[in-house]
N, C-alpha and C positions, 0 to 999 in steps of 0.2 A: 537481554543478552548483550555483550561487551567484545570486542575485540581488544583480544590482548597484542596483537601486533597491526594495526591499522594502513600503518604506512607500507606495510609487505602488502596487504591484500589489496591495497590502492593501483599498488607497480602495477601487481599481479593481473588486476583486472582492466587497467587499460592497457595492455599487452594481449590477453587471452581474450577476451569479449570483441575487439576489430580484427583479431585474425579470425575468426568464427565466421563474423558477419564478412570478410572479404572471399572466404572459401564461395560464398553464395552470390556476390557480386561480381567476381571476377572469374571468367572460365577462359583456359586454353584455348585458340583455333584450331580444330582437326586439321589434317592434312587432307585433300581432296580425293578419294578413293571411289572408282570405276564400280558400279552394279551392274547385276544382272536382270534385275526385274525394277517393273514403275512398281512394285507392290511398297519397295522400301523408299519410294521419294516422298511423301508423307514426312516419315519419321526423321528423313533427313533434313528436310526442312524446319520442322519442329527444332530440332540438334542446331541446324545453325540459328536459330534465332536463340538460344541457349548463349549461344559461342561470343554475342556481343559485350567487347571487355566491360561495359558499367551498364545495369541498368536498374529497374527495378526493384526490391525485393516483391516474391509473391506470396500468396498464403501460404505455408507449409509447417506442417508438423513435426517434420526430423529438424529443421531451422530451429524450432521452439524446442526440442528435445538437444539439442547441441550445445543449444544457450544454458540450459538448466543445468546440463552437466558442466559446463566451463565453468557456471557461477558458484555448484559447490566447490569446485575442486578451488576456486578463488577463495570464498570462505572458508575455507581449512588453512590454507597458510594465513591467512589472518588470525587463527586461532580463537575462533568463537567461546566465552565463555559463559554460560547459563548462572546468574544470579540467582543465591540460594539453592542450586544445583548442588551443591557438596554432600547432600543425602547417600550417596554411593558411601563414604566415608564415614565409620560410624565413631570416631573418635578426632576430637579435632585438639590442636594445640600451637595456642598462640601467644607467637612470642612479642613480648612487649618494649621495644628501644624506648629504653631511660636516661641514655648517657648525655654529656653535657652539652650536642649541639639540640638535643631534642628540648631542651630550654629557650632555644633562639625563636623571636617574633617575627616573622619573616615581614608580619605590616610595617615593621619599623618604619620611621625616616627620620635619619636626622636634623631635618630641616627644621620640626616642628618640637626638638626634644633641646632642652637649652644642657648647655654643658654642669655635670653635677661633681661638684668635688669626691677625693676616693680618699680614702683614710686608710694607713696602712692595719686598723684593725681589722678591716673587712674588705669583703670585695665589692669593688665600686657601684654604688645602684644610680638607678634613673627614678626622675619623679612620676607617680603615677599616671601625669598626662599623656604621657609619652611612650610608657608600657605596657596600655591597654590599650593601645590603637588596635589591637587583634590577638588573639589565643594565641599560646606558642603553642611549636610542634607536638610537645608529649599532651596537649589538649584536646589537640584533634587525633592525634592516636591512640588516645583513651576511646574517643567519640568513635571511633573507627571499630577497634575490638570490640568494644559495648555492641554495635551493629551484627558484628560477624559472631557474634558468641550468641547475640538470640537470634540470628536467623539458622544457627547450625543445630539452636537448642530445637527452638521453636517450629520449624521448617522442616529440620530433618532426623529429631530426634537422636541427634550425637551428641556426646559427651564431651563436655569440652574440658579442658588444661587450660590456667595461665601461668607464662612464665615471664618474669621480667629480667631481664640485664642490660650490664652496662659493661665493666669487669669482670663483675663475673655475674654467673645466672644466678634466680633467687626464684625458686617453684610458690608462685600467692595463693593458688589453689588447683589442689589436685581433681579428677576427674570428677564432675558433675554435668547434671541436667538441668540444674535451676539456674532460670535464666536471672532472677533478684540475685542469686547469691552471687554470680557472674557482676552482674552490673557491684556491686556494693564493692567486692573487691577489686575492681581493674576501678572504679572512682575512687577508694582509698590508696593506690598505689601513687607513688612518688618518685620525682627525677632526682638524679645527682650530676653532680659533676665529673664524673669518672668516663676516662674513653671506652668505647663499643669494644668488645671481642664476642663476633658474631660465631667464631669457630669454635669456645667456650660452648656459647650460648646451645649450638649445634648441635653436640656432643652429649649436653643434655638432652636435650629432647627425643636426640638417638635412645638413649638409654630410657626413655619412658615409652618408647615405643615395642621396646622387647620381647614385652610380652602379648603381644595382640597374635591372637591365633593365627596359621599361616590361612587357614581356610578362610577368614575375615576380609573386608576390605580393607585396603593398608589406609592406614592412618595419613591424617593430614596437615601439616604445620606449616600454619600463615604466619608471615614474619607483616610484622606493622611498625615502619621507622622510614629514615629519612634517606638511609645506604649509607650514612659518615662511616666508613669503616674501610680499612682492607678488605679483601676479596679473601673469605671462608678457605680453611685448609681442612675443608670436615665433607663427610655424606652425608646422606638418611637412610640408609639401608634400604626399605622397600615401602618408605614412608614416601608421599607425594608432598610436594613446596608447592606454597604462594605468596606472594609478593605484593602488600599494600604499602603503595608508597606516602609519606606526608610530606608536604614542604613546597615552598617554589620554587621552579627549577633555575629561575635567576637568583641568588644570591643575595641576602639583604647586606644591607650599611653593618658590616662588624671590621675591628681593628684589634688583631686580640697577639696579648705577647705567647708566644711559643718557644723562647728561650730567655734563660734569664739567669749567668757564671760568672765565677768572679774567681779574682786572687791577689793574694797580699805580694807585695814584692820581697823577693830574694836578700836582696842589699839595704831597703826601708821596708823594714812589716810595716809603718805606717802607713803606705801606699798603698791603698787599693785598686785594681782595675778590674773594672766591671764590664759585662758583654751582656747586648738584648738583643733578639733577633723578631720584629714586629711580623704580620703577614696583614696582608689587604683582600678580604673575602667580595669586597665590592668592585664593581663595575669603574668607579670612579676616583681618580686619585685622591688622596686626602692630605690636610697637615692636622696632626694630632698631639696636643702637648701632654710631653711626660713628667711625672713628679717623683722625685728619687726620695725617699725619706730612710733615715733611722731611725727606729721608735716612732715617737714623735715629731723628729726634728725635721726640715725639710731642706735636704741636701742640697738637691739643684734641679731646676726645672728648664725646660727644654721642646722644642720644638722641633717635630721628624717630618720629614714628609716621604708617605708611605704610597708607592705608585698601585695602578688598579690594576686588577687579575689578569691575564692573558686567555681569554678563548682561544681552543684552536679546533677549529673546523673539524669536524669528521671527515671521514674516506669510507666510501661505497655505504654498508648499513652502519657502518661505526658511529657511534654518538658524538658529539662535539663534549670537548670537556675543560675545565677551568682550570686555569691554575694561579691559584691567589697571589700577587705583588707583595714581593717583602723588602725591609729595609733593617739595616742591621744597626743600632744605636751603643755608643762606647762613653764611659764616664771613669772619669777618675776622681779618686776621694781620698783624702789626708784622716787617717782617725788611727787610734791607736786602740781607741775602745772596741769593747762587744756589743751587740745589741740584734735588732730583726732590723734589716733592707728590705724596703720595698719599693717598686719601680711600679706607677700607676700609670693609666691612659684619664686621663681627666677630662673624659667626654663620654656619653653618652651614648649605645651602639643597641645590637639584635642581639647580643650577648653579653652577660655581666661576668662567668666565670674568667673570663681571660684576660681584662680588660685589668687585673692585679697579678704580680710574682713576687714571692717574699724568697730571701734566702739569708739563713744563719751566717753570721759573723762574730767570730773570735777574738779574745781580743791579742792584740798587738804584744809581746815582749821577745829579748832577741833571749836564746837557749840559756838557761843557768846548767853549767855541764859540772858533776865530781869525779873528778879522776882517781881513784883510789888502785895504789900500788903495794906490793909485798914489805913488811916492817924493812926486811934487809934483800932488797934489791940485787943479788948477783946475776951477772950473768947465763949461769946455767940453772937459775930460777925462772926459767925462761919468760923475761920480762921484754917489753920491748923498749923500755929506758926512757930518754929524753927523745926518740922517735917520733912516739905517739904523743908523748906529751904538747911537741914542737907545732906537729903537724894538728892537733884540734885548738892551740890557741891561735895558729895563723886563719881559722875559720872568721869572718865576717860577721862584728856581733857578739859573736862567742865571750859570754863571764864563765873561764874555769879556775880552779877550784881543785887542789890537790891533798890529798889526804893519805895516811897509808892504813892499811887493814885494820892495826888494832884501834886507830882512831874512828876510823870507818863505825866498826864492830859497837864501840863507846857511845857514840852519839848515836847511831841508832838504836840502841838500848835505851838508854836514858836521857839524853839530855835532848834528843830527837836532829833529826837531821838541818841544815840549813835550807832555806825555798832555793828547789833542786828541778830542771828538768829532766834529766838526763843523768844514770851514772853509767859510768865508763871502770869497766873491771878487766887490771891488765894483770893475768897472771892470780888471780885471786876470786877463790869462789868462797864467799860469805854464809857464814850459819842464815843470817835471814835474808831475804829480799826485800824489801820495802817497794808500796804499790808506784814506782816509778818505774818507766822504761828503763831498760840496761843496754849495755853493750859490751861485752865479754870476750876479750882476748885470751887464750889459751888457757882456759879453765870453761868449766859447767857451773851455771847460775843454780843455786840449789832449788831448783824444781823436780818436785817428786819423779824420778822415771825415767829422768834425764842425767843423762852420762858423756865422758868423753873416754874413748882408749887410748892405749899405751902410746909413746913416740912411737914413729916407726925408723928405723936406722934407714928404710932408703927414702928417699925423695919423690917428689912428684910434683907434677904439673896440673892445673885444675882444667879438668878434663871438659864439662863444660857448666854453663852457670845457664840461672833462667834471666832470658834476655827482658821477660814484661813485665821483673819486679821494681817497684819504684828502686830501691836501693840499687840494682846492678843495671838497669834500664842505661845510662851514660856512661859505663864504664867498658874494657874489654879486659878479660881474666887469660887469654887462652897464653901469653907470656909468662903468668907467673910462675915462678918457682920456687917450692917448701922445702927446706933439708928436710925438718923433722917434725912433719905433718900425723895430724891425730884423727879421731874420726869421730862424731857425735853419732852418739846411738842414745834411742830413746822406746819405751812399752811400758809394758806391764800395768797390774789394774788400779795403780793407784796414780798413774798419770792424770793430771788436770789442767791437759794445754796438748792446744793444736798446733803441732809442728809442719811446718815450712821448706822442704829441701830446695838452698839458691844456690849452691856452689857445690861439683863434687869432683871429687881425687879419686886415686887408686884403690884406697882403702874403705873409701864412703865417703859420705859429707863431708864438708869443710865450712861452708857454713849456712846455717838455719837459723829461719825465723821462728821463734815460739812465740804463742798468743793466749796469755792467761789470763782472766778476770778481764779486768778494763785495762791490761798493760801486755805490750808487746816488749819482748825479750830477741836481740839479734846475737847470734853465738858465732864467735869463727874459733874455729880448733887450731887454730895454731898462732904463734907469736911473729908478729912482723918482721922483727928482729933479725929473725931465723928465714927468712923470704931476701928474694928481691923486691918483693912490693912497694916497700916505701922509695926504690930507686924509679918508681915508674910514675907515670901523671895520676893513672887510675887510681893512686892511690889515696890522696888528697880529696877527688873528684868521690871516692866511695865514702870515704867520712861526710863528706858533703851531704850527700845523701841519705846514710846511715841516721845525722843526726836532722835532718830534713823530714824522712819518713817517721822516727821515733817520737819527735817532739814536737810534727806539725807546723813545723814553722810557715813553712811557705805553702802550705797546703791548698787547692783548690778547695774550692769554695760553693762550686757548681753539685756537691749531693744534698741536694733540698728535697722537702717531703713533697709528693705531688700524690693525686689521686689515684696514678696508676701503677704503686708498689705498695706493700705494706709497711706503715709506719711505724718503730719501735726505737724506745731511748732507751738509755744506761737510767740504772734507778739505786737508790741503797739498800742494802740488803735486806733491814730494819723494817721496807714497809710491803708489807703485805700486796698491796692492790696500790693502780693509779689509775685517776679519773681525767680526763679531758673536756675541758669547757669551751664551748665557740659553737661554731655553727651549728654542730651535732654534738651530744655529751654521747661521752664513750668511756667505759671503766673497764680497765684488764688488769688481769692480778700477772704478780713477778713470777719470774722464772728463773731457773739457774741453770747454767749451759756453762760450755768451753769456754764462751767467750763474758761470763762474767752476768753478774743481774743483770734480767732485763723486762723490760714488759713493753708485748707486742698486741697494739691496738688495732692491729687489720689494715683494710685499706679503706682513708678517708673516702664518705663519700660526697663531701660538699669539701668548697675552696672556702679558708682566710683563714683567721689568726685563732689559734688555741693555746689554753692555758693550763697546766700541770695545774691538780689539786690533790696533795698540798705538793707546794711549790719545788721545783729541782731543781736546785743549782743548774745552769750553763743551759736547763731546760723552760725557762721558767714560759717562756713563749715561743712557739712553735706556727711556720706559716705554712699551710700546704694551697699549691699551686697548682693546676690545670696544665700548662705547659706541654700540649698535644696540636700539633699541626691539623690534621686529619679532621678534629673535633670544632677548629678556629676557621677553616674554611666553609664551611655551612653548607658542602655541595649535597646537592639530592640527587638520586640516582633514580633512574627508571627502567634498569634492569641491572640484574644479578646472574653471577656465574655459581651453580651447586653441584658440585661433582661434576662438574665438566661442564653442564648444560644451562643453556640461557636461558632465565626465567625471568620475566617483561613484569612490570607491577600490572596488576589489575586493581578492581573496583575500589576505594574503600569504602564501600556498603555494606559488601557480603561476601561471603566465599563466594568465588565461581568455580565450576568445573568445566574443565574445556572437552569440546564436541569436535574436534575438529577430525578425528576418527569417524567420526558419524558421518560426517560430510562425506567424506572420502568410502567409505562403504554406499551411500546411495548415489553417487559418483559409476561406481565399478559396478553396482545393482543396475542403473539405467541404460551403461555400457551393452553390457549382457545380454539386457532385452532386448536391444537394440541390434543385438544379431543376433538373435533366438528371429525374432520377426521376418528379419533379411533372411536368413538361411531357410527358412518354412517359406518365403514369399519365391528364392529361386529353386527349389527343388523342383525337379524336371520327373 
């Protein structure tokens, strides 16, 4: 038997056990009261020798009967649990934490593990001296389940569930009674590097419990991990929880990155500035050198120092809790090239997934823009003239490039376009589009579905715009004014593109984003010209942007693939399937969507570098990163909140079930007798 709250029942009983024993040692003085007879000076005598504040204790049986009941009722808030007790429970299912702090060796130490270079192909390893100083977490919660799956087999004749998760849950074996086949698969299963969601995991198990008759014992689900997670937004219905916990509760030696953004400059795409945000799971401060590579190259290397975690003390029962030391490192870099960043810890820790962050890089060129206008330019062609023209070659960077329709029309026909980012269509909607972004003044890009109506003869003002699109994000619309404002309408079933409403008027939209294939299309319905727009700053400041979000220029840099979304590139149309080579081989076949070919490989479940087979353009290597706080702290937990209520880890041996009802029933049993006895001893 196990107490699952030890230090309650510790309070508890040096509190209640000396007031017990003080009822018997300490007695009130009576006050002196006059009799009638010497028949009662006997007894009174007796009474006062009674009445002396300390003395003895004597033999007595209600003494011995007072104590037994203080002791269960102490052992019930300690919450007694009986090992291999889970026989009540005829279905048991247990959940298995695989995520990536259940990787971490808590024996580490660094003292003894010499620093191992990291290579941006993979995630940084340690030499074997060093990595079997002791079993990681997910070894001994193998060892742990294996325990509690035959003593629930073997012992109590329950059927048992394994489920494993990390991201998400994954059923290894549904209900049995063999305790081999038990053992076989919970030793075959496997960690990743993906962060916990215990409230997933939850939700499962809920749902395997469904069907258990109501008349049945409700079902049991031991969770076996280390607690890295948030705190569960899930129940069990009328399923009971338990709680084995693995790990030390101090912290080992890990330094692990948990951010890792970047972006090209505005003014120089050359310029990169990068951000990393390190955290300190140990007790101890450290200096830990960083290596920045591209590809192969090795940018720059650097020295952090990363300060040690902060304990802070608990209050009344509250646990004391850690909170990891972080330090935030900045680099900048001149490259105009693409390739894969990676930023390493070039040392040696209780964790290997975090200890690498890769992130994709673009490469460098400043917008090649085509401004294509109507053959014959009038006025009431509603053009916006040398306006627009003026205003996107004063853009920074900017090679434009002026063409007019039938030219337009020509060279995309036949003799093919010039290398183009960006075209800009003013007053002109072309038979074809070519797979380039656009940007379209007072005309409709011919995309199937997609329309613009009539002028309207009164005016308007744009009534309001969406303030968290990158494009309108810096600007303010609620001054402008349109004479002869039009509206984009778009349906019907041969639409193939998902529209965007950013700006709208009286009559509708004004302007929208459409999103076809691999190319974004920005529509405004009406001509500047015809505005006061181009007399305002917003003006200048929305092309800015317009050709910022279209062409990417200055784009962040910070959407990397990391374990905990699913990963999916652009592909061409051509290829059926793509396979992924690295630390896991993964093949997924293409798909075709709104937004253009794609093929969508899930969510990785290990960290480093993968490689399209056969090879993608812009794809050709792919880094996916860990980059989870929660996962890089290594805290272990020894209790858990589920649906409201505090659940203490217990054994990891076996299931227990807890007695402390039992206590507490021979508690109020011994009560009872204890005036059944009294009331038969004074009845008169």
């Amino acid at each position: 038997m196990t107490l699952l709250s030890p230090t309650a029942a510790i309070v508890a009983g040096a509190i209640a056990l000396p007031a017990v024993l003080a009822l018997y040692l300490l007695k009130l003085r009576r006050r002196p009261v006059r009799v009638s007879s010497t028949l009662f000076w006997n007894a009174a005598s007796d009474d006062l020798q009674a009445n002396v504040p300390f003395r003895w204790l004597r033999r007595s049986w209600l003494l011995l009967l007072h104590l037994l009941i203080a002791s269960l009722l102490v052992l019930a808030i300690g919450r007694p649990t009986l090992s291999g007790a889970g026989s009540a429970a005829r279905r048991v299912i247990i959940l298995l934490d695989r995520s990536a702090s259940m990787n971490a060796v808590d024996g580490f130490s660094s003292a003894t593990a010499p620093p191992t270079p990291s290579s941006s192909r993979g995630p940084a390893t340690t030499s074997p001296s060093s990595r079997d100083q002791s079993a990681t977490r997910f070894d001994l919660a193998k060892q742990a389940a294996i325990r509690i799956a035959t003593d629930a087999i073997d012992e109590s004749g329950a059927s048992v569930s394994i489920m494993a998760f990390a991201k998400e849950p994954v059923l290894l074996s549904p209900d049995s009674r063999s305790s081999g086949l038990m053992h076989s698969v919970i030793q075959a299963a496997t960690p990743t590097d993906q962060p916990a969601d215990l409230t997933a995991a939850l939700r499962a198990a809920e749902a395997l419990t469904l069907d258990t008759p109501e008349t049945a014992a409700p079902p049991l689900v031991t969770l076996v991990s280390d607690g890295g997670f948030s705190e569960p937004r899930a129940t069990l219905g009328n399923a009971t929880f338990s709680f084995v916990s693995v790990g030390n509760e101090i912290p080992p030696d890990n330094i692990g990155i948990v951010t890792f953004a970047g972006r090209r400059e505005y003014a120089d795409p050359r310029t990169v500035r990068l951000l990393a945000r390190l955290v300190n799971a140990g007790r101890t401060p450290l200096s830990v050198p960083l290596v920045l590579r591209l590809d192969d190259q090795v940018l720059a290397r650097r020295a952090v120092e990363v300060p040690a975690s902060i304990i802070t003390p608990g209050v009344d029962s509250t646990p004391a809790t850690s909170t990891p030391g972080e330090v935030v490192a900045t680099f900048e870099i001149s490259t105009g090239g693409a390739g894969l960043l990676s930023l390493a810890i070039d040392r040696a820790d209780a964790l290997d997934a975090d200890n690498t962050a890769w992130l994709s890089l673009p490469r460098a060129q400043p917008p090649r823009i085509v401004l294509v206008s109507p053959d014959d330019a009038k006025p009431e062609s509603g053009t916006s003239g040398w306006v627009l023209a003026d205003a996107l070659a004063e853009l920074p960077g900017v090679t434009l490039t002026t063409m007019t329709r039938t030219e337009y029309e020509a060279r995309a026909g036949e003799r093919g376009l010039p290398a183009v980012d960006l075209l800009v269509f003013d007053a002109v909607s072309p038979r074809t589009l070519a797979r380039i972004p656009s940007l379209s003044f007072n005309a409709a890009p011919p995309i199937p579905g997609v329309m613009l109506s009539e002028p309207s003869s009164e005016g308007t003002y744009v009534l309001s715009w969406r303030r968290t699109s990158p494009v309108l994000r810096d600007v303010s619309l609620d001054s402008v004014f349109i004479a002869r404002p039009r509206a984009i309408r778009w349906g019907g079933e041969n639409l193939r593109a998902t529209l965007t409403e950013l700006a709208t008027g009286n009559d509708g939209p004004l302007i929208t984003l459409a999103e076809r294939d691999d190319t974004r299309d920005l529509i405004i319905a009406f001509s500047p010209a015809e505005s006061d727009w181009p007399l305002q700053v917003s003006f200048p400041v929305f092309l800015a942007g317009a050709v910022d979000t279209l062409t990417a220029r200055a784009a962040d840099l910070s959407e990397q693939a990391t374990t905990s979304r699913p990963l999916s590139i652009r592909t061409p149309s051509n290829l059926p399937s793509v396979s992924l080579d690295g630390p896991d081989s993964i093949t997924a076949t293409t798909q075709v969507g709104d937004f253009g070919v794609r093929v969508v490989f899930g969510i990785p479940s290990r960290t480093g570098v993968y490689r399209t087979r056969p090879p993608i353009a812009g794809s050709e290597a792919i880094g996916v990163s860990l980059l989870d706080a929660t996962e890089s702290s290594l805290v272990t937990r020894r209790e858990l909140s589920i649906g409201g209520r505090a659940v203490a880890a217990g054994s990891a041996g076996s299931i227990g079930r807890e007695v402390w009802d039992w206590c507490v029933l021979a508690a109020i049993t011994l009560l009872a007798i204890e005036w059944l006895v009294y009331a038969a001893r004074m009845k008169v």
